[in-house]
C-alpha positions as a Markdown table, in Angstrom:
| # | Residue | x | y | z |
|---|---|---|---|---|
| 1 | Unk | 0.0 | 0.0 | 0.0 |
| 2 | Unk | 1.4 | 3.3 | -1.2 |
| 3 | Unk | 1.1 | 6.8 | 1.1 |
| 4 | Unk | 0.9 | 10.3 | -0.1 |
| 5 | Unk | 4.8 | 10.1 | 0.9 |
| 6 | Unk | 5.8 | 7.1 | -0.3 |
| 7 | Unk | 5.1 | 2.8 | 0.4 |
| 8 | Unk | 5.1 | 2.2 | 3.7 |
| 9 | Unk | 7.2 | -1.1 | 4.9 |
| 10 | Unk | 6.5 | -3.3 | 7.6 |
| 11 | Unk | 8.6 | -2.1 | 10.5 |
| 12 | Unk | 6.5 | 1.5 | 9.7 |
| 13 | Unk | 9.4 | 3.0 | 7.7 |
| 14 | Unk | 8.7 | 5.1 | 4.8 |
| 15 | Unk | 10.4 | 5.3 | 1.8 |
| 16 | Unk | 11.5 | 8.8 | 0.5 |
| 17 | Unk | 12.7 | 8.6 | -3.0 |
| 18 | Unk | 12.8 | 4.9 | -2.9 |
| 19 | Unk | 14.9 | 4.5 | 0.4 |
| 20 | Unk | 13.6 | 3.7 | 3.8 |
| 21 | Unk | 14.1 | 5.6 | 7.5 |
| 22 | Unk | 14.0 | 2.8 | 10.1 |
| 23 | Unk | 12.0 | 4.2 | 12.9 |
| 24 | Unk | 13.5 | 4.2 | 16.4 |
| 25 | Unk | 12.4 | 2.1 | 19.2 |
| 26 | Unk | 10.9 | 4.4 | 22.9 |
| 27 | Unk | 12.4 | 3.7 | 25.8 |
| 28 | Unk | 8.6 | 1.9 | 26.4 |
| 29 | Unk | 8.7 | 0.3 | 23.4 |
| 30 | Unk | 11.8 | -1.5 | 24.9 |
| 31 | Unk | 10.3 | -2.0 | 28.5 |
| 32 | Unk | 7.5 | -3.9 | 26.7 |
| 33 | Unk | 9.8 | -5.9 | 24.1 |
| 34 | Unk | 12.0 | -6.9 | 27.5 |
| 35 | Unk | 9.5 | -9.8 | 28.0 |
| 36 | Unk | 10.8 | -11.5 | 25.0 |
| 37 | Unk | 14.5 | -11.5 | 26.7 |
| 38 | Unk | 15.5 | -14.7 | 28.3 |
| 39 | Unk | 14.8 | -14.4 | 32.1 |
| 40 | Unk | 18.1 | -14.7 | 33.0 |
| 41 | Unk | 18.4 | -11.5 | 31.1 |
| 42 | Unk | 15.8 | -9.6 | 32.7 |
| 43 | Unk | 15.8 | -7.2 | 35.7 |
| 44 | Unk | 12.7 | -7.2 | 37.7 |
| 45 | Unk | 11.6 | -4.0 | 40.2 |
| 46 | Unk | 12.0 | -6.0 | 43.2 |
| 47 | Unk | 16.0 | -7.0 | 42.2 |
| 48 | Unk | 16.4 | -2.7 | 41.5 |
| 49 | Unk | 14.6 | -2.4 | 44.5 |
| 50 | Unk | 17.1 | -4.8 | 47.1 |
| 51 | Unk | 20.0 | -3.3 | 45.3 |
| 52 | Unk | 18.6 | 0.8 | 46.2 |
| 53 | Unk | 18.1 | -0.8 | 49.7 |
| 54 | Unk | 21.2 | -2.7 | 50.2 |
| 55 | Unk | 23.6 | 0.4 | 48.7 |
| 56 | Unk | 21.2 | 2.6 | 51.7 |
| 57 | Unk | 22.2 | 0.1 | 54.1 |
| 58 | Unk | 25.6 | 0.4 | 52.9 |
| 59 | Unk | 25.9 | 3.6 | 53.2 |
| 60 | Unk | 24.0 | 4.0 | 56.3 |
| 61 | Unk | 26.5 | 1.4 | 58.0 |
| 62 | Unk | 29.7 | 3.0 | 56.5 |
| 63 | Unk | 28.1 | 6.6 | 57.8 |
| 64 | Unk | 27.4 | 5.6 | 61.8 |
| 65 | Unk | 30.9 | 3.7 | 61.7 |
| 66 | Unk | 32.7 | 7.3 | 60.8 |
| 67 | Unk | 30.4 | 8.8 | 63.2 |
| 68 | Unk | 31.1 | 6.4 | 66.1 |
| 69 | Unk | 34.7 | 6.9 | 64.9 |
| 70 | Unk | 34.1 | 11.0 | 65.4 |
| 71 | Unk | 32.9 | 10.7 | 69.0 |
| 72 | Unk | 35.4 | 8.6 | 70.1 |
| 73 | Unk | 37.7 | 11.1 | 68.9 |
| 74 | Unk | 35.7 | 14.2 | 70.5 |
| 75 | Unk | 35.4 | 12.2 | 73.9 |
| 76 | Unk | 39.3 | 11.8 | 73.7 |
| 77 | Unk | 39.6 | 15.6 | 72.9 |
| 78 | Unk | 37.1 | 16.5 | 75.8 |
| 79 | Unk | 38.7 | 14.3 | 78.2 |
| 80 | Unk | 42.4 | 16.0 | 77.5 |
| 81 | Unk | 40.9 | 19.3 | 77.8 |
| 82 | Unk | 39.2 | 18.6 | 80.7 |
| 83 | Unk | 42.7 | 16.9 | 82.1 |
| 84 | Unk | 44.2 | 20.1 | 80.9 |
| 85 | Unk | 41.7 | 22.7 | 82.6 |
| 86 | Unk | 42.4 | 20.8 | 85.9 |
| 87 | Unk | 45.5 | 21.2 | 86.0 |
| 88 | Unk | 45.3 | 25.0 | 85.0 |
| 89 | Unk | 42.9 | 25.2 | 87.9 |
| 90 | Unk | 45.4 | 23.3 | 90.3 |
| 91 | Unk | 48.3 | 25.4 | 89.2 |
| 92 | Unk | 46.7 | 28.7 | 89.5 |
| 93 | Unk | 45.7 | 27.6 | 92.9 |
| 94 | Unk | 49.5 | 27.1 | 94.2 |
| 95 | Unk | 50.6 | 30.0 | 92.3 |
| 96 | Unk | 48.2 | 32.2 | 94.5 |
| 97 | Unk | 49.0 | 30.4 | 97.6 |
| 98 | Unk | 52.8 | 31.2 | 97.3 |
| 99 | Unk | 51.8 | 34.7 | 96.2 |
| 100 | Unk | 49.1 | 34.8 | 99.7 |
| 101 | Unk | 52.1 | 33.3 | 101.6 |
| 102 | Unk | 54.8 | 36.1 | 100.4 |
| 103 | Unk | 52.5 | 38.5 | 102.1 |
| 104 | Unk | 51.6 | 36.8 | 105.1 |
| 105 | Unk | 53.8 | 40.1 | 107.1 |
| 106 | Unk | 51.6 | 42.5 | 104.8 |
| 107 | Unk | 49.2 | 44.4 | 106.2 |
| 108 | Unk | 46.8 | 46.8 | 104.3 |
| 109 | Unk | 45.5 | 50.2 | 105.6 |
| 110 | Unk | 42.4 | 52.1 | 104.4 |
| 111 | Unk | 40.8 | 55.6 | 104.8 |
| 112 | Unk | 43.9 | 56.7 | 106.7 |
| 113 | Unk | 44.9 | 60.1 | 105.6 |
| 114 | Unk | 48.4 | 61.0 | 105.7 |
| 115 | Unk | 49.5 | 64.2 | 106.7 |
| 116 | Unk | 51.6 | 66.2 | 104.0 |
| 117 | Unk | 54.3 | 67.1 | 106.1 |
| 118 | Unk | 58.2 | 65.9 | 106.5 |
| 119 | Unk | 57.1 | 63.2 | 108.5 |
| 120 | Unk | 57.5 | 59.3 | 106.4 |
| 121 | Unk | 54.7 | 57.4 | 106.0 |
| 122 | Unk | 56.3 | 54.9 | 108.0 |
| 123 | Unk | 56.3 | 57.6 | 111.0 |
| 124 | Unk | 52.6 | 58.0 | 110.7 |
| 125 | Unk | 51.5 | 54.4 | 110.3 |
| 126 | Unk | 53.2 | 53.9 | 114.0 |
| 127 | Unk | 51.9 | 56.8 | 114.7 |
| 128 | Unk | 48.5 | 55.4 | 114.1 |
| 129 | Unk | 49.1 | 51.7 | 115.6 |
| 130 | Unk | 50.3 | 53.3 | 118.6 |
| 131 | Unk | 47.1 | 55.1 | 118.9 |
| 132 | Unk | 45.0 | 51.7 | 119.3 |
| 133 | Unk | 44.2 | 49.3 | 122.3 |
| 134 | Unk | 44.3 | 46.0 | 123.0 |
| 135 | Unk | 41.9 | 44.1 | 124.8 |
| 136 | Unk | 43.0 | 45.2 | 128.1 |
| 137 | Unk | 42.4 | 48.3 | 126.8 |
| 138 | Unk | 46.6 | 49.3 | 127.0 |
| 139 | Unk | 48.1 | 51.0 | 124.2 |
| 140 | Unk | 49.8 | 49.2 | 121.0 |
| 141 | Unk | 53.3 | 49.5 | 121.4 |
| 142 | Unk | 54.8 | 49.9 | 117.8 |
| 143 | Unk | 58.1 | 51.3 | 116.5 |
| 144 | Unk | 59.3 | 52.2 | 112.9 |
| 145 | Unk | 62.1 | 49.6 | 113.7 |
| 146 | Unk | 59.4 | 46.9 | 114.0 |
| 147 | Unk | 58.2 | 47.9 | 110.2 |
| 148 | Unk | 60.3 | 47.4 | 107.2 |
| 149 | Unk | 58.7 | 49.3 | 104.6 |
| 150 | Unk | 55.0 | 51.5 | 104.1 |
| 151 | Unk | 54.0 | 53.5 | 101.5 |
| 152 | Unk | 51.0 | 54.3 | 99.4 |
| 153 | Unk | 49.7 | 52.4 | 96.2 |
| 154 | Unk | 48.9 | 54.4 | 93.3 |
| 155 | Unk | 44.9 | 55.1 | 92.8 |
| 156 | Unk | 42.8 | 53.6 | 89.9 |
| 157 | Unk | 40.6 | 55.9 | 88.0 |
| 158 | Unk | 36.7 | 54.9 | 88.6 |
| 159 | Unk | 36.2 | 52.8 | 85.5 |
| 160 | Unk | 33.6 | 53.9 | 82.8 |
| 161 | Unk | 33.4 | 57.5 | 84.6 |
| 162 | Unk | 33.8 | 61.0 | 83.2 |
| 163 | Unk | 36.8 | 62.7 | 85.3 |
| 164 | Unk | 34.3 | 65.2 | 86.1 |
| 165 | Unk | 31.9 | 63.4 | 87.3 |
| 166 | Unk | 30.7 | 63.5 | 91.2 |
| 167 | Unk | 31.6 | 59.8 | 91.7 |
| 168 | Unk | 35.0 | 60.4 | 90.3 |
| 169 | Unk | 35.5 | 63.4 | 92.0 |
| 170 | Unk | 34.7 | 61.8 | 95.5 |
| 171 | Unk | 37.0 | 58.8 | 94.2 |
| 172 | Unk | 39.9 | 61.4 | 94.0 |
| 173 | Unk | 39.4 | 62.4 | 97.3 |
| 174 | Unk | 39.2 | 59.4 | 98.9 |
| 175 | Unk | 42.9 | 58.3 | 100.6 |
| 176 | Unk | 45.0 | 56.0 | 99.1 |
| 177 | Unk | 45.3 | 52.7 | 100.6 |
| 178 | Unk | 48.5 | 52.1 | 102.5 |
| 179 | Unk | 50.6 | 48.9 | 102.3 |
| 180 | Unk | 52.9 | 48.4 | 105.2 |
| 181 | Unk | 55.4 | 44.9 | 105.9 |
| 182 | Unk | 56.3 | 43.9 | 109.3 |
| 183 | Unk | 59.4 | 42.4 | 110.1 |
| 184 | Unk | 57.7 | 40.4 | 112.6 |
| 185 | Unk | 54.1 | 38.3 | 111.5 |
| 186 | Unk | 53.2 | 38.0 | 115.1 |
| 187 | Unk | 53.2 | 41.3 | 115.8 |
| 188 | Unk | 51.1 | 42.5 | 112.2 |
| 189 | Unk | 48.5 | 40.0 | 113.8 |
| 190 | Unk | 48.2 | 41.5 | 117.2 |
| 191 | Unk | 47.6 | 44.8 | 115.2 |
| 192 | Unk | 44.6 | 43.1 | 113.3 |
| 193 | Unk | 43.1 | 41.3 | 116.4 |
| 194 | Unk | 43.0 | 44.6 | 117.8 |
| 195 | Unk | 41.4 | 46.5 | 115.0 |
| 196 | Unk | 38.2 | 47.1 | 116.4 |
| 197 | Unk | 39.6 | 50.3 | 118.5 |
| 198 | Unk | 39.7 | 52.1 | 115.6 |
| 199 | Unk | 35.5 | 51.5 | 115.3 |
| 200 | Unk | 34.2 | 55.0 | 114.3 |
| 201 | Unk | 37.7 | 56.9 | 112.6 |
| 202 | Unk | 36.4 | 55.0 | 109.0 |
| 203 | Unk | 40.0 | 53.7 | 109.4 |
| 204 | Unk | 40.1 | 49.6 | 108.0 |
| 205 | Unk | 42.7 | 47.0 | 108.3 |
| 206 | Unk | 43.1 | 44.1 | 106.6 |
| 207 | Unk | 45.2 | 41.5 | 105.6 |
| 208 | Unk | 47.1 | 41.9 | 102.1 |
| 209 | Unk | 45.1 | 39.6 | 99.8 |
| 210 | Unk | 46.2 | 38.6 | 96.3 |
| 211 | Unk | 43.6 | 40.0 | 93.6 |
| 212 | Unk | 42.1 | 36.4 | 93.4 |
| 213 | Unk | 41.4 | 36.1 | 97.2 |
| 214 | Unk | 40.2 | 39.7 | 97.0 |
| 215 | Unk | 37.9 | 39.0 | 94.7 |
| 216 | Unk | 36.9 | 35.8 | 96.5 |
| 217 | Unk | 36.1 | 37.7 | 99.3 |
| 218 | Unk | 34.0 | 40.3 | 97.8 |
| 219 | Unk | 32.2 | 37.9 | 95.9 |
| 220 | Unk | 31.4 | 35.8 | 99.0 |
| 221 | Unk | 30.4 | 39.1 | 100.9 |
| 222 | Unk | 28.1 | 39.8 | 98.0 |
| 223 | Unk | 26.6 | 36.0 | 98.0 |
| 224 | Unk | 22.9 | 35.4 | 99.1 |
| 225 | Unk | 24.2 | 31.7 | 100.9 |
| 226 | Unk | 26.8 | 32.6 | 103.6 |
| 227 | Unk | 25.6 | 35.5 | 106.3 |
| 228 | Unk | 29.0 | 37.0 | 106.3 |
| 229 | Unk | 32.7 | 36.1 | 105.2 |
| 230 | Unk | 36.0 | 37.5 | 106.5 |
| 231 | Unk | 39.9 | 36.8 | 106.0 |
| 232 | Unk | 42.5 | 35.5 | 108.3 |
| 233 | Unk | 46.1 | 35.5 | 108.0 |
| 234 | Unk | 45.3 | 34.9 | 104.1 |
| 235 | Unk | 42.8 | 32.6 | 104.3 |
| 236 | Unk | 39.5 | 33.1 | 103.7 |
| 237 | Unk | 36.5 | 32.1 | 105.6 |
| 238 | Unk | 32.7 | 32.1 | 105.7 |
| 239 | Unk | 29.4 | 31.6 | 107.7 |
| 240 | Unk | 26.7 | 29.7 | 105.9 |
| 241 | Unk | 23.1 | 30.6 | 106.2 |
| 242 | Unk | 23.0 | 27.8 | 109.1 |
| 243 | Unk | 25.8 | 29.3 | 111.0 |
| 244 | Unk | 28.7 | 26.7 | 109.7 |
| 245 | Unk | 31.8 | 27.9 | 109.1 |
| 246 | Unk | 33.5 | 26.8 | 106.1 |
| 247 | Unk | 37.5 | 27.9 | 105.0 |
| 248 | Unk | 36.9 | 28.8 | 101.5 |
| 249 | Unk | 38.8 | 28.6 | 98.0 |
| 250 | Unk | 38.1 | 30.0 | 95.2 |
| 251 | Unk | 37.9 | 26.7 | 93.1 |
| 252 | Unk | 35.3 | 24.7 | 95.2 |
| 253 | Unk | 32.7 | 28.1 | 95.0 |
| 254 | Unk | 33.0 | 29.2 | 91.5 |
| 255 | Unk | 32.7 | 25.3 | 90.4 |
| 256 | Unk | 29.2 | 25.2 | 92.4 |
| 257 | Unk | 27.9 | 28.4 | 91.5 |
């Protein structure tokens, strides 16, 4: 049977100018024409299927193995940080005790203000020890030979405050605390046991505390659990809210806050 176009063949070619254009087979076409293939030759969904699971499961496996891998790892990191901090922690600690210990003769003076005169500020320190009682209500006996060295330290600026401010001005006027080492420890902590005849000059003594016992100190002071907290030949103490008294450090209370 001739077309318009030319015969037609059986395969549904047509022939142009007596030639014929085999027409190509759809990707359906050879879906359908796979049932003729051996069946050893064929590929059914449910073998595509197993072989999309198994390479999932594959991958899945190989996935939490480098992940179990990766937190075996971490943990070892953690651990060797954690060994590391602990030892920071532990060699901090006897750094500030050997720095608490090379003032345990130190003695710290505040609101004292010294008279701008020829006298030293050693003069005027046992000047002002001399002018306090013991508990028999006798006077300190103090010389300038019993004292190595006094003198003033330098005073900070109030931080985040205009110079011209009212704080800062009353900061300026407020005297500088005095450091003063005793040749003798015994007799720095007669002075301190005896501190409480200077109640009502404003006039404090303390002992000379290393910034990270000060801070410990003011820290406790400020706490909302202890009813009051003091310091004692460096060492730092506290009363808990059910009247215990408990020698601080600064490790054990910044680890339970």
């Amino acid at each position: 049977m001739s077309g318009p176009s030319g015969p037609v063949t059986r395969a549904g070619s047509v022939s142009r100018g007596g030639k014929s254009t085999a027409a190509q087979s759809t990707p359906k076409e050879v879906v359908e024409d796979s049932s003729s293939l051996p069946t050893e030759c064929r590929v059914t969904k449910e073998e595509i299927d197993l072989l999309v699971t198994n390479a999932v499961k594959l991958a899945t496996d190989l996935y939490e193995r480098k992940l179990e891998s990766l937190r075996e790892h971490i943990d070892s990191q953690n651990k060797i940080i954690s060994d590391l901090k602990k030892r920071v922690i532990r060699n901090e600690s006897e750094i500030n005790n050997l720095n608490q210990y090379s003032r345990r003769s130190h003695l710290r003076i505040y609101g004292y203000e010294l008279k701008r005169n020829s006298e030293s500020c050693k003069k005027q320190v046992v000047a002002l020890f001399n002018s306090m009682k013991d508990s028999q209500n006798s006077p300190l006996v103090v010389t300038e030979a019993d004292i190595d060295d006094a003198h003033t330290l330098p005073q900070k600026p109030p931080s985040q405050q205009s110079s011209g401010s009212q704080d800062a001005r009353v900061a300026q006027k407020k005297p500088p605390c005095i450091i003063v080492r005793f040749f003798a420890r015994e007799l720095r902590d007669s002075i301190l046991i005896n501190r409480k005849s200077l109640k009502g000059r404003r006039i404090g003594l303390q002992d000379d505390l290393t910034p990270w016992n000060a801070k410990l100190l003011r820290d406790l002071q400020d706490s909302p659990n202890f009813k009051s907290a003091w310091s004692w030949q460096g060492r730092i103490y506290a009363t808990t809210l059910d009247d215990h008294t408990k020698k601080m450090n600064a490790h054990d209370f910044y680890q339970d806050m």
